[in-house]
N, C-alpha and C positions, 0 to 999 in steps of 0.2 A: 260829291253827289248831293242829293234834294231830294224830298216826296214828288216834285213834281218830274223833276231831270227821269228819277228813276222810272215814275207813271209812265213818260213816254218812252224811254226805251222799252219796257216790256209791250208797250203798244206798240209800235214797228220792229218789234222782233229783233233788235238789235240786242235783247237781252230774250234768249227762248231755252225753251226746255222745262221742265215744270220744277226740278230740283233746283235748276240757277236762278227760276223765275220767284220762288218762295225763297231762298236763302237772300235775295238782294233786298226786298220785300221787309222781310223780317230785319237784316242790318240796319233799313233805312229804319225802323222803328224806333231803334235801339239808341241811335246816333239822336233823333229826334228827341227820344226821352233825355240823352244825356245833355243838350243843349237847350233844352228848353228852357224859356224864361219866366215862364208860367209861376206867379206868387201863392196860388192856392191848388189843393189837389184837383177840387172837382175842376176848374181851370185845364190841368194836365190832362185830366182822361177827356177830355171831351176836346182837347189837340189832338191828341191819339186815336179816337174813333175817326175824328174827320179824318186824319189823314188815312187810315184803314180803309175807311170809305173809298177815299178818293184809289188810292193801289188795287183794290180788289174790282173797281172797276175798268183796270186797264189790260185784262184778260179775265172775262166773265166766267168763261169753263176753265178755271183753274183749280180746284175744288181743293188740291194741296194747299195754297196760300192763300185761298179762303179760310179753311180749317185752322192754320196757325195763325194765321191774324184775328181771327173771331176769338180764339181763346187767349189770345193776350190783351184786346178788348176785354173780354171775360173778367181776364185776373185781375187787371189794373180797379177794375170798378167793387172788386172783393177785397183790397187792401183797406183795411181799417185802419186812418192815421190824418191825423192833421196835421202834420207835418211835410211839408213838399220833400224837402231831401229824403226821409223815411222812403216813400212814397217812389221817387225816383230808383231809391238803393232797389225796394224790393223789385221793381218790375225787371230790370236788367238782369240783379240775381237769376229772373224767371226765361229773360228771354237767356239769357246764357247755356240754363239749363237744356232750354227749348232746341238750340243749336248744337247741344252735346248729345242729345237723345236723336237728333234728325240725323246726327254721323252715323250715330251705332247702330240707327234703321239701315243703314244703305248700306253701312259692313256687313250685315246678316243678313240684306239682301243678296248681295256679292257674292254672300260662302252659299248662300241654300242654293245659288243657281248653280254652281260648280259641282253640286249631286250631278247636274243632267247632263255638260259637258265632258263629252269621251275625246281622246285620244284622238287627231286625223280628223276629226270633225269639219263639214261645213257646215255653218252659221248663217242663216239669212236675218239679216235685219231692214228695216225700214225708218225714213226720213232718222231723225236725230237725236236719240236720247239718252243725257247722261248717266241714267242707269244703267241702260246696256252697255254701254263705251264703257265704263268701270268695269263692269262685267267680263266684258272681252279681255281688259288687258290684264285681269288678275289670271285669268284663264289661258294667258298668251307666255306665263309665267313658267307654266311647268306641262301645257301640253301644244301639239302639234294644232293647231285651229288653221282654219282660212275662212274669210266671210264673204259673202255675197250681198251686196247693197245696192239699193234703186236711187236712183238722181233725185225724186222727190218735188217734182213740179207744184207748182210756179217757182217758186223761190228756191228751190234746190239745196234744202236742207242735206238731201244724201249726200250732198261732194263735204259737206262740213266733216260728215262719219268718216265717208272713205278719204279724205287727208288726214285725221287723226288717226283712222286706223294705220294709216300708209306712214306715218310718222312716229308710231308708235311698234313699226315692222313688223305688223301685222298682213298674210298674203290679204288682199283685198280686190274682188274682179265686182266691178261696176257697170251696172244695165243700167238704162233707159228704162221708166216705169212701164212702157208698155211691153218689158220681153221678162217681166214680174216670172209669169209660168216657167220662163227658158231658167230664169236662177232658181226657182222654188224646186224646179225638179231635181237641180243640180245641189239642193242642200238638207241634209238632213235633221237639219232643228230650225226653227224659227224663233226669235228672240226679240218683242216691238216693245217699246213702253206706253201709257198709258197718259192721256190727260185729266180724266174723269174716268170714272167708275159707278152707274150706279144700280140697281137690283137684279137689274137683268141684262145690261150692255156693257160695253167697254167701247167708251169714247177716243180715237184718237186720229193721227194725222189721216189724210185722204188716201183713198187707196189700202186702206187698213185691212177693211172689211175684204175688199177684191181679191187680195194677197191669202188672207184665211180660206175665204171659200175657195181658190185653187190651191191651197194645201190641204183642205178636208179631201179635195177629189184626189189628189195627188198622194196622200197618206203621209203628209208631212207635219209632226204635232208642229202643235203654236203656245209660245208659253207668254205672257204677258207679264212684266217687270216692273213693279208698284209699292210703292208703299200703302199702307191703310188708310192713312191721312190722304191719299187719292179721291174714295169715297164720297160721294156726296148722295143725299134722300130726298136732294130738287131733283125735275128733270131739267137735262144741260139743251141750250140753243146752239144748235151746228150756224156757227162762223161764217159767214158771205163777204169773204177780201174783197179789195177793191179791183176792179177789171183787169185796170190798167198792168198786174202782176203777169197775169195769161198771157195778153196782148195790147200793148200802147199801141194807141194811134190806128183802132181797129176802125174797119169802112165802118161805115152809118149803117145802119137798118140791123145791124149782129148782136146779139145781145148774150152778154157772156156771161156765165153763171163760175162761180169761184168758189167754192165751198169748200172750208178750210181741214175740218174732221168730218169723219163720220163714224156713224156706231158696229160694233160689233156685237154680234148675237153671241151671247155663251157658247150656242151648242156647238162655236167653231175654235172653241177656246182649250184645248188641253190643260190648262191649269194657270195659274195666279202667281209667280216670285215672289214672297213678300218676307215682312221681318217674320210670318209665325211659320215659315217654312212654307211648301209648294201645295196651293190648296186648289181644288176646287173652287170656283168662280161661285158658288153659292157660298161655302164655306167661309170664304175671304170676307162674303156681305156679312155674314155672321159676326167673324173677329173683328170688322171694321164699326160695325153699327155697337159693337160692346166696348171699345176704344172709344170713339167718339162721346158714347153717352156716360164714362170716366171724367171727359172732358167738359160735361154740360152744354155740348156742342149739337 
């Protein structure tokens, strides 16, 4: 792979998910540092930002792999050394780190969500996210689970869920997003993950928000599955794909609107999964915005 190979796969989605979309992100860095041919440091950090640059513009509302990439910009410009291999050893030292702490986030995401799954349970999730899918199948381990999942239009990220669920023999019964209410009433927990996060929203696929408010009316919590490095204190721009996903070769005069996320309001949020345990949706801004400024970030 390449800074640029990778740019465009997380541009067309062939590389999605906001865990897969920062972990490959973060590789391509790393490989960049260890390959470079760069004879002086300032040289090396300023391959490193452009390339940053160029990754963090190929999915804008990723706020995950903004946050790790800004802080390994960060660190590389903080190493004191005239020396390029120095220079090299430490950054990798850092990203190595960086990729040992991002595990142990998603392991002690995995156990704090296992407080809320019971025995018999159904599970409603939406479109595709490798935190939940962790989630389920540590929980598929020792209790009785079945999930309910939406197909996820345009792109049908939910058949991604429900083959992996279905391959990992997990029970899995699959709507059509528009019978969302027929599974929501059918399921006693809800489980989405998040693209963004920020003070008062939870950013993520379409249909996000829809799913909460007929679980508020339904009385079905909704717990959102994040890391802190989610977080961001910009506001996010909601995504306008290209038509063509909804409907190619649509008659003339139609004009199709494709909005990729959208936001959800707290007040339909029952709580936050994260590494500090299951917090409240303000709480979480709190741990997040004290993490991040750790980071200089």
């Amino acid at each position: 792979m390449s800074i640029e190979q990778t740019y465009k796969d997380i541009k067309s989605l062939k590389i999605q998910g906001a865990s897969n979309i920062s972990d490959s992100a973060i590789k391509e860095i790393k490989i960049l540092v260890k390959n470079s041919t760069a004879k002086k440091p300032h040289l090396l950090t300023e391959e490193i930002e452009s390339s940053i640059e160029r990754l963090k513009s190929a999915r804008p509302t990723e706020p995950e792999t903004e946050n790790y990439l800004n802080y390994i910009n960060y660190f590389s410009k903080r190493v004191v050394t005239q020396k390029i291999s120095e220079l090299k050893k430490e950054i990798i030292k850092e990203i190595n780190n960086i990729e040992e702490q991002k595990e142990k986030s998603t392991l002690l995401i995995i156990k704090n969500a296992q407080k809320l799954i019971k025995g018999n349970q159904k599970i409603f999730t939406h479109c595709h996210s490798t935190t939940v899918m962790e989630i389920l199948k540590f929980a598929h381990r020792s209790k009785n689970i079945r999930v309910n999942n939406t197909e996820t239009r345009p792109l049908f990220q939910g058949r991604i869920t429900a083959k992996e669920l279905s391959e990992a023999k997990i029970p899995v019964e699959h709507y059509t997003d528009t019978a969302a209410r027929i599974a929501i009433k059918d399921s006693d927990i809800i489980l989405i993950g998040a693209d963004s996060i920020i003070h008062n929203k939870v950013y993520n696929k379409i249909g996000s928000e829809m799913i909460s408010i007929i679980a508020k009316n339904e009385k079905v919590p909704v717990y959102i599955c994040a890391s802190l490095m989610k977080f961001t204190n910009h506001r996010e721009e909601v995504e306008n794909r290209h038509p063509n996903e909804v409907w190619k070769d649509a008659p003339k005069g139609i004009h199709i609107n494709n909005p990729a996320f959208e936001k959800i309001n707290f007040k339909y949020i029952k709580g936050i999964i994260c590494e500090k345990g299951i917090l409240k949706p303000k709480q979480f801004v709190k741990e997040a915005r004290k993490m991040l400024k750790k980071f200089s970030l």
